[in-house]
N, C-alpha and C positions, 0 to 999 in steps of 0.2 A: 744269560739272565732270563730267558724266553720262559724257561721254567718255573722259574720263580713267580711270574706274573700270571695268575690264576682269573683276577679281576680288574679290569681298566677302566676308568672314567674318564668320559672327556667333558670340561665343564665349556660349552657354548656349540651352538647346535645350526653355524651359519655356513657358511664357506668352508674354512678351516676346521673346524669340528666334522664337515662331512668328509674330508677328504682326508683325514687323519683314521676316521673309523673305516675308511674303505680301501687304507693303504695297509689298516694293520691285519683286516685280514686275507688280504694278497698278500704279505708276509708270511701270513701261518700263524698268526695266533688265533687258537681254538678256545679261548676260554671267555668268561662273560666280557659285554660290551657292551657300556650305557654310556649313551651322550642324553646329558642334559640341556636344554634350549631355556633360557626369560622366553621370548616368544611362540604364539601358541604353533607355530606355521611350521612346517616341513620346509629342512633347508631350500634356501631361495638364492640366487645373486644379484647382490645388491649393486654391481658393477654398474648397470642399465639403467638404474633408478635417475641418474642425472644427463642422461644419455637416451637412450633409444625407448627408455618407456615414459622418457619426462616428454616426446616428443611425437609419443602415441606410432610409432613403430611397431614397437613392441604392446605385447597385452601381458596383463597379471600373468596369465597360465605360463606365457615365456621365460619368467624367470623362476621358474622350479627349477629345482634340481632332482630331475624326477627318477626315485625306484623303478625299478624294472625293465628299466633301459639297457640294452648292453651295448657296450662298448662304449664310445663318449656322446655326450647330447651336442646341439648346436654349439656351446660356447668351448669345446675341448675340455669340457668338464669331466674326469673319471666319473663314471655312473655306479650308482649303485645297485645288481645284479637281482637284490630282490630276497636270495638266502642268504647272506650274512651274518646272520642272524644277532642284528644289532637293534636294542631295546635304544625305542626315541621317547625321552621324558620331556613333553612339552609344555610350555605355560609354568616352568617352574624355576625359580629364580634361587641360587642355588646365593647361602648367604655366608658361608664361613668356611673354613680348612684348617683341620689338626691334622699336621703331619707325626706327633708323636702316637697315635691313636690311630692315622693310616685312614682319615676319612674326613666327608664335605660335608656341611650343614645343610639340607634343604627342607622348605617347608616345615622348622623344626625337629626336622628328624637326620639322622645321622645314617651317610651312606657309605659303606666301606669299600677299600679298592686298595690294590696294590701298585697298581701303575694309575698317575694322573695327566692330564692333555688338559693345560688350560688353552682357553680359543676362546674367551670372552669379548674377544676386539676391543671396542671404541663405540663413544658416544659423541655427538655434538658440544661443543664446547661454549656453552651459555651463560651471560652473566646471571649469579644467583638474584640479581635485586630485581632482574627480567622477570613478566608476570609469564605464565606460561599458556593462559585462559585467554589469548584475545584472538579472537579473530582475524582472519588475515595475516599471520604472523606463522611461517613456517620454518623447520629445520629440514634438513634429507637423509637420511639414515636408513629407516623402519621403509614398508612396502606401504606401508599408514601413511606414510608421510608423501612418500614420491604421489600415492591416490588422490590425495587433498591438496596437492601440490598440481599437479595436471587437470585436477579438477578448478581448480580456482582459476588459471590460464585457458582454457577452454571456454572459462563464463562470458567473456568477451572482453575487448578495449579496456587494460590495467595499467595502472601506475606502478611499474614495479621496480623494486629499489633489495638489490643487492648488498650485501653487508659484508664485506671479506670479498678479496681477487684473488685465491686460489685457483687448482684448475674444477672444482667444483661450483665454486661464486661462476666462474670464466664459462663454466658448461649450460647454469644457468641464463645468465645473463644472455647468449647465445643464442638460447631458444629461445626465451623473451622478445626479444628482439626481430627473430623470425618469424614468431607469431602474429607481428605487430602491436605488440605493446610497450608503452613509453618506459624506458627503460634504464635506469642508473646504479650505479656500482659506488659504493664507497668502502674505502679504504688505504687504513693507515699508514701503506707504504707508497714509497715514490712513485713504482710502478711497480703495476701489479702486475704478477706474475713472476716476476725476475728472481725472487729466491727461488722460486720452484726450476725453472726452463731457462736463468739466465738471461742477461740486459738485453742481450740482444735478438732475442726470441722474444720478449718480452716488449719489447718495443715494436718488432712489424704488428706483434696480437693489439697492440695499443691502436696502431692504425687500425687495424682491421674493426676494433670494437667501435671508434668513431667512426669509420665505411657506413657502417653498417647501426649508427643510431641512437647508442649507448652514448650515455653521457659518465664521464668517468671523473668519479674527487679522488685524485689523493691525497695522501697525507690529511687524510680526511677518519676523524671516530664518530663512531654514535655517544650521544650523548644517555638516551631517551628515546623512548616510541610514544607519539602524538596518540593518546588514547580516548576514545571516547564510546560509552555506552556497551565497553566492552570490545569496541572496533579498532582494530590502527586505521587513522586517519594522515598518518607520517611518520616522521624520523627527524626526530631534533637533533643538531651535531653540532660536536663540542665548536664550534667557531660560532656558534649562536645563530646563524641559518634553519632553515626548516625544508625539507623537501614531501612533497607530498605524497601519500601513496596508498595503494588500496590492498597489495602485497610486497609481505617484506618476507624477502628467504634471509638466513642467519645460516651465512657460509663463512662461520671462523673459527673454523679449525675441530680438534676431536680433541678428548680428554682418555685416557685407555681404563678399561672397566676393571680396578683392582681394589674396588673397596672388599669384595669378600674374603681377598686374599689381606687385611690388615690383623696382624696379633699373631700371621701365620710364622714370622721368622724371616722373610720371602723379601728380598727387596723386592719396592713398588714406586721405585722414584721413575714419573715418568713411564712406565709400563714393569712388566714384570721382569728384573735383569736376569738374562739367561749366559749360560757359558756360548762358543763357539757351536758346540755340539746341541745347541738349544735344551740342555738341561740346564732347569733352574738352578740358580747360584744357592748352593749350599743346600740341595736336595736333590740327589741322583735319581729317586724315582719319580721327581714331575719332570714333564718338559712343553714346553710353551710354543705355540704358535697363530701366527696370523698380525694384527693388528695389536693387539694388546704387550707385544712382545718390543723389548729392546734387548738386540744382539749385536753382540763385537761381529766386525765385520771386516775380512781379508783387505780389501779394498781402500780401507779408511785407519790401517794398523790397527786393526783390533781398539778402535771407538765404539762404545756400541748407539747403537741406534732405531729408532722406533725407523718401520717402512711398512705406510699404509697403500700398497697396492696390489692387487688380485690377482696376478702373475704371483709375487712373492707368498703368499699365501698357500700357495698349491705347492711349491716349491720347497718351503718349510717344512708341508706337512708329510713330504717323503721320507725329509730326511729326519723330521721327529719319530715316526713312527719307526723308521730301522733303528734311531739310537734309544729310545726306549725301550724294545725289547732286547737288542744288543748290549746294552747296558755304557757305561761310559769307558770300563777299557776295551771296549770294540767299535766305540761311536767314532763317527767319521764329522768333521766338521763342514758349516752349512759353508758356501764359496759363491754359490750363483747370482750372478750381479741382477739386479733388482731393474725388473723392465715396469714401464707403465706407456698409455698412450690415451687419448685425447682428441675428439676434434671440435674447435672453433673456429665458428664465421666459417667453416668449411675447410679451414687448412688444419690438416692430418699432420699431429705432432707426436713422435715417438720417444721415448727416452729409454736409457739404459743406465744402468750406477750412480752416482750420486751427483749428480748434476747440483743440487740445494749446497753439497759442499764446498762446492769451487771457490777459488780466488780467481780465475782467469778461464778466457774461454779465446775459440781460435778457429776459424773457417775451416774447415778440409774441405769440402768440396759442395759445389752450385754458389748460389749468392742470396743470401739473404731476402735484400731489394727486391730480386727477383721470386722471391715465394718460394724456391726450392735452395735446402741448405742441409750440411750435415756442420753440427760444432762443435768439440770436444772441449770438455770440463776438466780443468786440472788444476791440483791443490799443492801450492808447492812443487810445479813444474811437474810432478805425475801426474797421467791418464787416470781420471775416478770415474769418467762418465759420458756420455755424449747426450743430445737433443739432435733430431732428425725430424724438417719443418717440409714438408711433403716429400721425405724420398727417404721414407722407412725399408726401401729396397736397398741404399746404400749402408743402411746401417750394421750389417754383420760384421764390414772389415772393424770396428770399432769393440764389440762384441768378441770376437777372435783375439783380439789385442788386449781386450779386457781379461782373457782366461788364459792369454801367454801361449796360444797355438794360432799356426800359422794360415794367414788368409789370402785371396785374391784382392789385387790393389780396386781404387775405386775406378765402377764402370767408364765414366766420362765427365765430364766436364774440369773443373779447376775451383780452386778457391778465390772467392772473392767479398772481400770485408764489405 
């Protein structure tokens, strides 16, 4: 099919869009290549934003993903070499797709392509009746945001009131707190974290967030943000309570960016459904990756599923790129179990496969109690996953077992619940 694809576009210009346009042409496609970006910025990684540059580690310039680099930058990012000779359209919000016609809408003007790469990701997931103008009032997405975000933490002594216990609320709140400032988490599940990392991960991180200062509601919504003069002055919550506060981050969750793809044919329930081989359902010449994307998945019997993590991202984008130009009777299906990691209050937590889907989880080895654990996730008595709570060195035998080839047993210790 290599032939056939004379011009490609890739619509989203972040992570996934770079690492798609710098796989295809390490592949060998010679023919045009435009990534379009919404944002004015040269790809960035956004990994650090709630991480090492919410906590002034890192600086702006560190999360480029800089041309002219060869071989990989600090984060094992594929670089880009500099002659590629791939056109970056930035600042432009690309608003529609006719696949009968073979082109994307932007800026009202219509761009043609033969081959498409959506990589639009995900946005913050906000309620509409939310004002979006108040000060003191953040989400973490954009480089915008992590700036204004580290900048309002650095003004000094905050009341700061988390919204959502993901591991994003969980990376804030974290820093917060290490910063020294007063610090509370609300949200709507029992305990926070446990879909994500499982009960029982999710329970030492519990301790650790009271260690360590955090005042934690569950089963706790916002109602309302105490507004005044344009300021949050709080957080009203539905139990008719008030907490006060001078910053409020809104860590609940991501929405995936497929409004330009509506009218196109394209399901968009939830992200944009893609087959095994991450070609879109029912158009062999797109294929989809990164955030924005829900794919069947080996692991889960072909369920598909959205997976927002930066490992998975890179991973997608190899194998999008060989089945795009490979075409679909030569595409190879995606299989690579889905890693991410984390760390809060200082304990280094790893994860592999789908730990959010389990019914049950089970010590292999260290102990919990003790801060060092590895625990496997299984749905239905299969392995989907593990969570490794400081001893991400144990977690390959899990990994190996996850892809069906054979590993060295665990280095030492034993399990204990």
């Amino acid at each position: 099919m290599t032939g056939e694809l004379r011009r490609i576009v890739v619509v989203g210009a972040s992570l996934a869009g770079h690492q798609v346009a710098v796989q295809l042409r390490a592949l060998g496609f010679d023919g045009e290549l435009t990534v379009f970006g919404a944002e004015p910025h040269r790809p960035y990684d956004r990994y650090p934003l709630s991480k090492a540059f919410l906590s002034g580690e890192l600086d702006r310039a560190g999360l480029d993903i800089e041309p002219g680099d060869v071989g990989t930058d600090r984060a094992g990012l594929d670089s880009e070499p500099g002659d590629l000779d791939i056109e970056w359209c930035l600042g432009q919000q690309v608003t529609g797709l006719d696949l009968t016609r073979r082109s994307i809408t932007v800026n009202g003007r219509r761009a043609p392509f033969d081959g498409l790469v959506v990589a639009t990701g995900s946005r913050p997931r906000v309620p509409a009746t939310l004002r979006r103008d108040v000060d003191g009032v953040f989400t973490l997405r954009t480089v915008e945001d992590g700036t204004a975000l580290r900048a309002a933490l650095a003004a000094g002594p905050r009341r700061v009131v988390v919204i959502g216990a993901g591991l994003v609320g969980a990376e804030v709140a974290s820093h917060s707190a290490a910063a020294g400032h007063r610090t509370t988490v609300v949200d709507s599940s029992p305990l926070p974290t446990a879909r994500t990392l499982g009960p029982a991960v999710a329970t030492h991180l519990r301790a650790l967030h009271l260690q360590h200062g955090v005042e934690l509601l569950p089963e706790t919504r916002m109602a309302a943000l105490d507004v005044r003069a344009g300021r949050v002055h709080g957080v009203l919550l539905h139990t008719g309570s008030r907490v006060a506060a001078d910053v409020v981050v809104l860590a609940t969750g991501t929405q995936p960016n497929t409004e330009w793809l509506q009218g196109s044919g394209l399901d968009t329930t939830d992200g944009l459904l893609v087959r095994p081989t991450l070609h879109a359902s029912g158009a062999d010449i797109v294929v989809a990756v990164g955030d924005v994307v829900r794919a069947p998945h080996p692991l889960l019997d072909g369920e598909a599923v959205r997976v927002e993590h930066w490992a998975s991202a890179r991973h997608q984008a190899s194998t999008a790129a060989h089945n795009l130009l490979a075409g679909p009777g030569h595409a190879r299906p995606q299989s690579e179990p889905p890693v991410f990691g984390t760390t809060i209050h200082g304990a280094a937590i790893r994860g592999i496969g789908f730990p959010s889907k389990a019914d049950a989880s089970q010590v292999l080895w260290g102990s919990i109690h003790a801060g060092e654990a590895v625990i496997a996730m299984r749905r239905q008595g299969r392995l989907i996953g593990a969570v490794a709570l400081n001893a991400a060195d144990q977690l390959d035998i899990i990994d190996h077992e996850l892809r069906g080839t054979p590993a060295m047993p665990f280095s030492q210790g034993s399990p204990t619940v």
